[in-house]
Each structure stands twice: as structure tokens, then as C-alpha cells.
C-alpha positions in Angstrom: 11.2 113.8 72.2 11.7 110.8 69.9 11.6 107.3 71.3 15.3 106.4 71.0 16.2 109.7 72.9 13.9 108.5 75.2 15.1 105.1 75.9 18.6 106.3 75.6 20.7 103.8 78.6 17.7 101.3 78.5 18.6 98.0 76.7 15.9 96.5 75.1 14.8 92.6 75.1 14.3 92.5 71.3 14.9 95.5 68.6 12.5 98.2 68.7 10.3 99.0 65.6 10.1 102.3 65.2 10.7 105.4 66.5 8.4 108.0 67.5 7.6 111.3 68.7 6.6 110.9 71.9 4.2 113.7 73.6 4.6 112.6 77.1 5.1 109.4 79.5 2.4 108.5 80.9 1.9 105.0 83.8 -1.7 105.1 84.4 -3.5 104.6 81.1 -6.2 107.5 82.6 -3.7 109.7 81.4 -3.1 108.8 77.8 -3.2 110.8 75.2 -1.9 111.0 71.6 1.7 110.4 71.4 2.6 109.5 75.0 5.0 106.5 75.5 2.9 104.4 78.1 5.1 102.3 80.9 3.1 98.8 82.2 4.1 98.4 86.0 3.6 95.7 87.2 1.9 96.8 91.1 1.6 95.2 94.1 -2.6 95.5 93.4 -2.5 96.4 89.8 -0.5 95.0 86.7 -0.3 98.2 84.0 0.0 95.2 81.4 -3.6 94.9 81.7 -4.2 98.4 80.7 -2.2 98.3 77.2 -5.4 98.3 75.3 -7.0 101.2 77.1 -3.3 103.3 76.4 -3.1 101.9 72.9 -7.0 102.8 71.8 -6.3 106.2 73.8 -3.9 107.5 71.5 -0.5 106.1 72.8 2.7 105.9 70.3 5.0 103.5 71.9 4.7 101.4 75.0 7.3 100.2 77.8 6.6 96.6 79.3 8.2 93.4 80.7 6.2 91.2 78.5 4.6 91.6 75.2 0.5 91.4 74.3 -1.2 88.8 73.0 -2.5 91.2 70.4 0.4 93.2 68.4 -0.6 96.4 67.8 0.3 97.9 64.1 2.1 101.0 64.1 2.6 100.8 68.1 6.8 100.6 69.1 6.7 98.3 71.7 9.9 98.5 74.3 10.4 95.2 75.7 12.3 96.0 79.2 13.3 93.4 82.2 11.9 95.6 84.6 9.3 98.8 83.6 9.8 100.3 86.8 13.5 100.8 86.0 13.0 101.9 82.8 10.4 104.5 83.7 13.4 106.2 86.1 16.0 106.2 83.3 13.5 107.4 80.9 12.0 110.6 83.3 15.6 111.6 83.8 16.0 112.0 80.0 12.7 113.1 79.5 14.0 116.2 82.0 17.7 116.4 80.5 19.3 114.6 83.4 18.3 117.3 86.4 20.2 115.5 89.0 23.7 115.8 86.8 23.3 119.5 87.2 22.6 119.6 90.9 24.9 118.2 93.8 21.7 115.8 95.1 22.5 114.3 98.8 20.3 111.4 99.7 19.5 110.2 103.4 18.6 106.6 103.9 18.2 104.9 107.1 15.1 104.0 109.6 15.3 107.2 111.5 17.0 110.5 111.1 16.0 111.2 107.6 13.4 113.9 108.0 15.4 115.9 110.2 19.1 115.6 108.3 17.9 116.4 104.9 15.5 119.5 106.8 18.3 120.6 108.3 20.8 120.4 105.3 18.9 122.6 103.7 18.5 125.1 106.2 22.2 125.4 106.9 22.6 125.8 102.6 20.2 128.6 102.5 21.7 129.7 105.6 24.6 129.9 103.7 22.8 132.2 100.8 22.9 128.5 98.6 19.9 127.9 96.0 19.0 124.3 97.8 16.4 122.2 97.5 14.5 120.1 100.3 12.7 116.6 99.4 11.3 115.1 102.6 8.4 113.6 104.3 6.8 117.0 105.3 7.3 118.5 102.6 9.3 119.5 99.0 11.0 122.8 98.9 12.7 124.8 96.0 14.9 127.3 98.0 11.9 128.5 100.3 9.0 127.6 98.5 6.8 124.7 99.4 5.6 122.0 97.1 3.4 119.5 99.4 4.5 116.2 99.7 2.6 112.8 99.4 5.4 109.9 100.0 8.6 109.9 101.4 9.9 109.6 97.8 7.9 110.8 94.8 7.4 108.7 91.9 10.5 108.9 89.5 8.5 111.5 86.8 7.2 113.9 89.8 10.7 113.3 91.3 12.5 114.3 88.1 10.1 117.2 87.1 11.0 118.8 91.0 14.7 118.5 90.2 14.1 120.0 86.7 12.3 122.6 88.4 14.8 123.1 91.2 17.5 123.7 88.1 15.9 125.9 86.3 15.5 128.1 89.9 19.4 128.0 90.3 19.4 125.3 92.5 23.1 124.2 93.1 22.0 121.8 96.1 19.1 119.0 96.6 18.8 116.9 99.6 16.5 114.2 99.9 15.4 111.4 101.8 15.4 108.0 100.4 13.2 105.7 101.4 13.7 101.5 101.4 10.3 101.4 99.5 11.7 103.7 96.6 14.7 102.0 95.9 13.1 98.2 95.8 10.6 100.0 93.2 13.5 101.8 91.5 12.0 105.4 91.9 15.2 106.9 92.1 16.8 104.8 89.1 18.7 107.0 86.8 19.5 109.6 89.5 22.9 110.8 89.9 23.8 111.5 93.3 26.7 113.2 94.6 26.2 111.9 98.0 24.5 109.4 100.1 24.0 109.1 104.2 23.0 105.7 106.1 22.2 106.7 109.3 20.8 104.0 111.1 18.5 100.6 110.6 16.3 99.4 113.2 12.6 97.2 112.7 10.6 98.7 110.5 8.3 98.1 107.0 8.3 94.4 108.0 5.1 94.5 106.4 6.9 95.3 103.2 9.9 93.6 103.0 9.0 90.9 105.1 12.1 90.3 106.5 15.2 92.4 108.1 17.3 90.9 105.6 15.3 92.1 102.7 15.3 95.2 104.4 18.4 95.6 105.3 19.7 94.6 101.0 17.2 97.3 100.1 19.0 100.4 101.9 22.1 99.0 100.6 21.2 98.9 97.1 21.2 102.7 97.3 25.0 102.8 97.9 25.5 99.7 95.7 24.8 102.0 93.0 26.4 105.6 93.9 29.1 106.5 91.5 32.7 106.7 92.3 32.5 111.0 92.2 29.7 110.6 95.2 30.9 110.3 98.8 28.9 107.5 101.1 29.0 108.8 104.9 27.8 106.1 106.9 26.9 105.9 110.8 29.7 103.0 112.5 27.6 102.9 115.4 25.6 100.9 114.1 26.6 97.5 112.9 25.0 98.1 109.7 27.1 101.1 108.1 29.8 99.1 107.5 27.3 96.6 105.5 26.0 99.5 103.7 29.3 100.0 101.8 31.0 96.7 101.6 30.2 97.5 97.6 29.8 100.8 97.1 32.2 102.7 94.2 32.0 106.1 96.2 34.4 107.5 98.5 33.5 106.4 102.4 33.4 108.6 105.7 32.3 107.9 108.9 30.8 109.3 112.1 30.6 108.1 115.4 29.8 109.2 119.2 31.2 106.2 120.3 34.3 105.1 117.9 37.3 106.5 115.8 35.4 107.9 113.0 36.2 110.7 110.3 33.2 112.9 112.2 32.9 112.5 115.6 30.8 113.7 118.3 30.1 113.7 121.9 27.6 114.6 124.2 28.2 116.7 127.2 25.3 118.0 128.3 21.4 118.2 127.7 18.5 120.0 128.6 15.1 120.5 127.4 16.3 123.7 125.6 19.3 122.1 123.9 22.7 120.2 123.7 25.8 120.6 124.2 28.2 119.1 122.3 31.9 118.3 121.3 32.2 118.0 117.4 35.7 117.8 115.8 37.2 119.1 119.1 34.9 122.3 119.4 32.1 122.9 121.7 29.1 123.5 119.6 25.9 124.2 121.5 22.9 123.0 119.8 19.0 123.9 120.1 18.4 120.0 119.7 17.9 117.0 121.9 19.0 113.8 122.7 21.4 111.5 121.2 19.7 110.6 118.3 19.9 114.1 117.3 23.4 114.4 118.6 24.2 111.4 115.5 21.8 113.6 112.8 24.1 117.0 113.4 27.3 114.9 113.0 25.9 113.8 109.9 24.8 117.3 108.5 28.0 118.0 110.0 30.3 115.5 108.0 28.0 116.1 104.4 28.6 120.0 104.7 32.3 119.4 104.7 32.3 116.7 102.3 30.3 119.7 100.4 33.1 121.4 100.7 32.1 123.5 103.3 34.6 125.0 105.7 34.6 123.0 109.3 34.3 126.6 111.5 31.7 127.7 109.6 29.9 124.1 109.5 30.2 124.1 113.3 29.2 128.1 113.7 26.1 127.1 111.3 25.3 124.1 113.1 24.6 126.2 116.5 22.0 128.0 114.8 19.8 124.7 113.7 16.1 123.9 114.9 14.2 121.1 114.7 12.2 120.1 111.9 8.5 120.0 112.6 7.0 117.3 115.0 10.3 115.9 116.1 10.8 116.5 119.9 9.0 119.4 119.6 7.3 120.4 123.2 4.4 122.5 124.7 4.8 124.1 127.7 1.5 123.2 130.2 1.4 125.4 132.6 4.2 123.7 134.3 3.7 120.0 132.7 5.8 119.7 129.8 4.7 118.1 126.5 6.6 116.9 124.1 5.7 115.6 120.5 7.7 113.5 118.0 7.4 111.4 114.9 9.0 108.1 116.7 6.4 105.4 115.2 9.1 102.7 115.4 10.3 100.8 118.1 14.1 102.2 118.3 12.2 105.6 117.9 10.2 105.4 120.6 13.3 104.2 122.7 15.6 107.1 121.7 13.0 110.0 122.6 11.7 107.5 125.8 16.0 107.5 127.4 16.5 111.3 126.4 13.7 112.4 128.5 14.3 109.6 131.2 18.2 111.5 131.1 16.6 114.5 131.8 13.9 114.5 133.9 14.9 114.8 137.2 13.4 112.8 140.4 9.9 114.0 141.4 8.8 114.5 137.4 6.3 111.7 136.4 6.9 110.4 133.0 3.6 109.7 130.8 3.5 108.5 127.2 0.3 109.1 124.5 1.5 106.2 121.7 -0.4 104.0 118.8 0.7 102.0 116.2 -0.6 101.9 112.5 -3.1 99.5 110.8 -1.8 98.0 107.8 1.1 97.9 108.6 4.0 95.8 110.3 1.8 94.4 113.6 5.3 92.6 114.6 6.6 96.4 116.2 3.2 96.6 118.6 3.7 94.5 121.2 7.2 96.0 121.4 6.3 99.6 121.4 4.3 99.1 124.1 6.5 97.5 126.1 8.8 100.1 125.5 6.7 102.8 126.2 5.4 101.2 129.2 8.7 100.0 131.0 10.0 103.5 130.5 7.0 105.2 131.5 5.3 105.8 135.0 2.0 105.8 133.4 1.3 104.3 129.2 -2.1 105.8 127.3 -3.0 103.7 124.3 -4.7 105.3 121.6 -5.3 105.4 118.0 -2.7 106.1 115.8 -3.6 105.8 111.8 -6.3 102.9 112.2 -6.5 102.9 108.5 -8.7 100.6 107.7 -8.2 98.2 110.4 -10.2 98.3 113.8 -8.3 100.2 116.2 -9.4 98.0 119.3 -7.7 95.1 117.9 -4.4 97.2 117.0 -4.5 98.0 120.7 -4.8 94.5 121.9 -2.3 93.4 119.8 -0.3 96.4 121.8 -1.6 95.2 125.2 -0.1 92.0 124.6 3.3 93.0 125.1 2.2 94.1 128.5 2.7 92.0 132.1 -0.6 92.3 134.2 1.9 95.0 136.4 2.2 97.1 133.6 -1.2 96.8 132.3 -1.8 98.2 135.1 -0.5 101.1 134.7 -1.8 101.3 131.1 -5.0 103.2 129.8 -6.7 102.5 127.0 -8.5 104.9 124.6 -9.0 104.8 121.6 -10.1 108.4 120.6 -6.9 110.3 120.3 -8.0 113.6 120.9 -9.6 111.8 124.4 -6.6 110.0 125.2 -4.1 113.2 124.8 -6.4 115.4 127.0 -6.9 112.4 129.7 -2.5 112.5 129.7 -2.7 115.9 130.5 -5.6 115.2 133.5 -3.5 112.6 135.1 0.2 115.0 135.0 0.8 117.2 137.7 2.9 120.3 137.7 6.6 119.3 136.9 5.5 116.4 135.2 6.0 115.5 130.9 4.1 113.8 128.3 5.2 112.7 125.3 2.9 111.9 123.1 4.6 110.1 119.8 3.8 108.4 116.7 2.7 111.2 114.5 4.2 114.1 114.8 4.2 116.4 111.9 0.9 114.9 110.4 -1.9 116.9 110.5 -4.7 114.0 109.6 -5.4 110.9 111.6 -6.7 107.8 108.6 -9.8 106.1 109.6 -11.5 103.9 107.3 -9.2 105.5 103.8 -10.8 109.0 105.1 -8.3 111.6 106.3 -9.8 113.7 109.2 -7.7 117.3 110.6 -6.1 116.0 113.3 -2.2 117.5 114.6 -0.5 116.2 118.3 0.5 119.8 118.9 -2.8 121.7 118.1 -4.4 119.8 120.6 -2.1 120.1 123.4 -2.1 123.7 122.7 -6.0 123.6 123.0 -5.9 122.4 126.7 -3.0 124.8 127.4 -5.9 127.6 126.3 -8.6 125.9 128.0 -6.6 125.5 131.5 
């Protein structure tokens, strides 16, 4: 592709001289060859500026930057750009002939809810006999095959190639999840999205963003910049979704469980097994739990028929839903009953904590397995555990993904949220394997764990080296060793 085809919706700080074929893009200057166009990021460890040199001397043909060498480079067209990251989104949409204009491409932003709206999105479109595909946490789908994922949100040239290749399998859906991180670094720039869901914000990333304002700009910069043909369906509940669209072009729909809304929902009964529920005046019974999940179907509920799916077969479709991996999932004990989620934030931990506390009924001790993170927001830890512990009958402390902090000090910083009552009731261990199978020692017949914070994962980080580890495969190990 030549360079101004390239660049085409980029405007330039000073002319460009010349113009190029270009082979490839290319942001790490390990990957240069002859002819690519090379993009200098500027990272939060790393500035790409530094590597201009390397990209130049490795063969590259133009280069993308925010500020120009010392050194000019003869025969090099240099692309001055206020911000590379931006430029590198617009430019892998081109570079892929626009994938997301030939795909209706939902995208779920929010704290929590994402994983399991945009899993369960595309379940009920291939449930439907739709070509969808899936870009989540656990992992990228085209219809039903499985591409692995590494981040929430890909960079914007593995993002683009997925969509390309989602296209070229007949893909007329996408949903993905949108993370806060992704939009602040413009992965998703140049993306055209037909549709975009807030569903709820609550403390999180504080490590990232620094504050809840920043935070809170960040998810609404992805509805800032939806186009008028998308529709933004946004959660009213929470006293954000209203923020989220105070400048958005699209068209806006609501859902609620506790307010007029245009998709509303209540709860009438739960169970371990399921839900019932009353969506759009129908009784739908649903194989999820809890009122978080109650507010996830409503969404899936209201983006179907802003689809354009038909409400009776939305709701029949609905019924027939599980949940996505490692979110409320549960093991049966021999009579104690485990339960594993995802819920690593505070609100998280809350939501599963009061479904299982609505539940349970009087006899059944309540015991939580939960960690927190190293390197990463320590503001939530005091809080989780206080959680965790007020609405528990007994708290384990463990490990969670110690990274490369040391996981004693993550779980004093934990144990400091705690009164000397409810540090007494509190164990602490760090090994996590240890501190699941000591839960399960302390429960009696009738009584449930949850154990939370990692739910899908399979690895626990210690020290930047991943080691097998997966919440469910271990319960499932004491259930075979009882």
C-alpha cells in the first residue's frame, strides 16, 4: 500500500515528502524490515522515538512520530502526527480496508459485566445460525473457533487483522469488550462501531488512571466518539450512564431493574440453579445468578433488539444462556458448595458476596478464598477485605497474582482493613492451592465457599513467571480426593 493510502484520515503536522510503498507497519523496531512504515510510541516504559535509528538502518520506508529526529534521514518520509498511538489505529484500519465498516461491531465498556455480555452476545448470534465474532478477556472467537487472548483489548493491528479475518469468514456480527486502558491508548481509534454498552463503573485501575475522574472521562470517551448510525445503551442505575452520553452522536437506550427505562428487568426469584425473571413484561427463566447478572441479560437483552432482533425470540434465546467461564461458576462438594468467579474488584466482590448471602438459607456457613493483585491499585485491598470479611462467617487470605510484589505485604495491606473481631475470624495463607483446600477443611455439609478473584485464569504470576494454576481444577481435586 502506498503511504498516502496509508495515512488516508491522518492530518499531518508538516507536508510529507514522499510517498512510498509500504510493506507492512511495524511498532517495535525488532520487527522492521524493508519497506514497513515504522510508528514511534511513546510507552509508559519505552519511547519508540528512541528506536528510529534501529527501524531506519533496518530497512524502514517511512516513519510515524510526534516529534522529529535530530538526524533527518534522506530518502525516509517522515509523518509528523500529534499523537502516534492514534495514528497507528487509523492507519491498521486502512491497512485492513476498514473491517469494522463491514461488520455490525458492539462494544461493552464498564468495570464489570463485560466478559460475560459480549460471551453471551455471541452465543445468542450463533444461536441464531449468525456468523459472529467474540473479542473478550478469555478469549477471541471467529464464529466458533478460538484465537487466545492476551489483553482485554488487542493492540489496534492484531485488533484490525481479527476483524479482517472475522470478514473474510462471513462474519456479519463482532462483540467486544472495551477496556478504559484501550481507549486512553487509542487502540480502538479508527473503529466503527455500530453499538456501544456502559454497564456499570465502580473502583478500579486506580493504579492507571490515578483517579476516578480520569477514569470515569476515559469510558466516556468511547461514546464521545460513536457515530450518529451506532446506538449507546447505557445502565441508569448507575449514576454514571447518564454521564456516559451527555455527548455522544448515537442514538440512547436504557435499562434498568430499578427505574423507567427502555429495557427493564426484575428479579423474582433466585436459586443456585438459576433466576427468574420479569423482562419486558414476560417471565424469562434464566440459568444465571444474582443481580449483577440479572443487569448483563437486560443488556444482551436490549442490544439484540437494537440488532434488530425480534423481542420473543430475544427473550425465548435468553432462557437458553450459560455463564461464561469462571463467573459464578460452582462445584458441588459433597454437600458444601463452591462457587468461583472473576470478582477482583471491590463492587465485584460485593455483588457475588449479597447473591449468595440472598440465598443461602440459615444454618449454611458462608466462607470466602480472596487476594488482591501486586502492581496494581493497593487502594481496593483494604476494602475487599472488609467486604469479604463483614459478609462472611469465616475470610481466607491468599495469594492472588503477587506479580512481582511480595505477597505477605499485599495481605497486610488487606489485613488492614480488618477490626481485631474480624481478624479474628480471618486466616491467612499465602499458598493458594493451601488456602482453597484449608476453606474446604473448615465447611461443613450445607455450607459454601466462594473462592474469587481469578476465575477463568488458568496461571497464578509470581515473580513475571506464570505457573498452571485454575480455582476450579482444584476444588475439583479435593472433591476427588474426599
Amino acid at each position: 500500500m502506498r503511504l498516502q493510502s496509508l495515512i488516508e484520515g491522518i492530518t499531518p503536522l508538516r507536508p510529507v515528502a514522499g510517498n512510498p510503498e509500504v510493506t507492512d507497519i511495524c511498532f517495535d523496531s525488532r520487527k522492521v524490515g524493508q519497506g514497513s512504515c515504522f510508528v514511534a510510541q511513546v510507552g509508559t516504559r519505552v519511547d519508540g522515538h528512541d528506536y528510529i535509528p534501529t527501524a531506519v538502518q533496518q530497512g524502514a520506508a517511512a516513519v510515524v512520530c510526534q516529534r522529529m529526529p535530530e538526524e533527518e534521514y534522506e530518502g525516509i518520509a517522515f509523518v509528523l502526527v500529534e499523537n502516534s498511538d492514534y495514528a497507528l489505529g487509523v492507519m491498521a484500519d486502512n491497512w485492513y480496508s476498514h473491517p469494522s465498516r463491514r461488520l455490525k461491531l458492539v462494544g461493552i465498556t464498564g468495570t464489570n459485566g463485560k466478559t460475560t455480555t459480549v460471551t453471551l452476545l455471541h452465543r445468542l448470534f450463533r444461536a441464531m445460525g449468525c456468523h459472529a465474532g467474540l473479542l473478550s478477556t478469555i478469549v477471541n472467537k471467529i464464529d466458533d473457533d478460538e484465537v487466545p487472548a492476551t489483553h482485554t483489548t488487542p493492540d489496534a493491528l492484531e485488533l484490525n487483522a481479527l476483524l479482517a479475518r472475522m470478514v473474510e469468514a462471513g462474519c456479519q456480527y463482532a462483540f467486544m469488550e472495551v477496556s478504559s486502558h484501550s481507549v486512553v491508548q487509542n487502540r480502538i481509534a479508527g473503529l466503527t462501531f455500530a453499538g456501544g454498552i456502559f454497564s456499570n463503573l465502580t473502583h478500579d485501575h486506580l493504579d492507571f488512571h490515578k483517579t476516578m475522574a480520569n477514569y470515569i472521562a476515559a469510558k466516556k470517551m468511547f461514546f464521545d466518539h460513536l457515530p450518529a448510525t451506532a446506538f449507546a445503551l447505557v445502565n441508569v442505575d448507575d449514576r454514571n450512564g447518564r454521564v456516559m452520553v451527555q455527548n455522544t452522536k448515537a442514538k440512547v437506550s436504557t435499562y434498568s431493574l430499578q427505574r423507567m427505562a427502555d429495557f427493564r428487568c426484575r428479579v423474582m426469584e433466585e436459586t443456585f440453579g438459576g433466576t427468574l425473571l420479569e423482562m419486558d413484561g414476560h417471565e424469562v427463566y434464566a440459568r444465571l445468578v444474582g443481580r449483577f447478572n440479572a443487569y448483563n441479560l437486560t443488556a444482551i437483552y436490549g442490544a439484540a433488539v437494537l440488532l434488530g432482533v425480534e423481542r420473543p425470540l430475544a427473550l425465548r434465546l435468553l432462557s437458553t444462556l450459560e455463564a461464561a467461564e469462571g463467573r459464578f461458576q460452582y462445584v458441588n462438594l459433597d454437600g458444601i458448595t463452591a462457587i468461583v468467579d472473576y470478582a477482583h474488584t471491590p463492587d465485584a466482590l460485593q455483588n457475588v458476596l449479597e447473591t449468595i448471602n440472598d440465598i443461602r438459607t440459615a444454618g449454611q456457613q458462608m466462607l470466602t478464598v480472596v487476594g488482591c493483585g501486586g502492581d496494581r491499585d493497593k487502594t481496593k485491598r483494604p476494602e475487599m477485605a472488609k467486604i469479604a470479611c463483614t459478609m462472611s462467617d469465616r475470610l481466607v487470605l491468599t495469594s492472588d497474582n503477587p506479580r512481582t510484589e511480595d505477597p505477605e505485604s499485599i495481605l497486610d495491606d488487606m489485613e488492614a482493613g480488618l477490626t481485631l473481631e474480624e481478624k479474628s475470624r480471618t486466616v491467612r495463607i499465602t499458598d493458594r492451592r493451601q488456602a482453597i483446600k484449608t476453606a474446604v477443611m473448615m465447611a461443613h455439609e450445607g455450607d459454601i465457599i466462594l473462592v474469587a478473584g481469578k476465575g477463568h485464569e488458568k496461571y497464578q504470576d509470581i515473580n513475571g513467571v506464570k505457573h498452571h494454576f485454575d480455582d476450579k481444577e482444584e476444588l475439583l481435586k479435593l472433591k476427588t480426593e474426599k
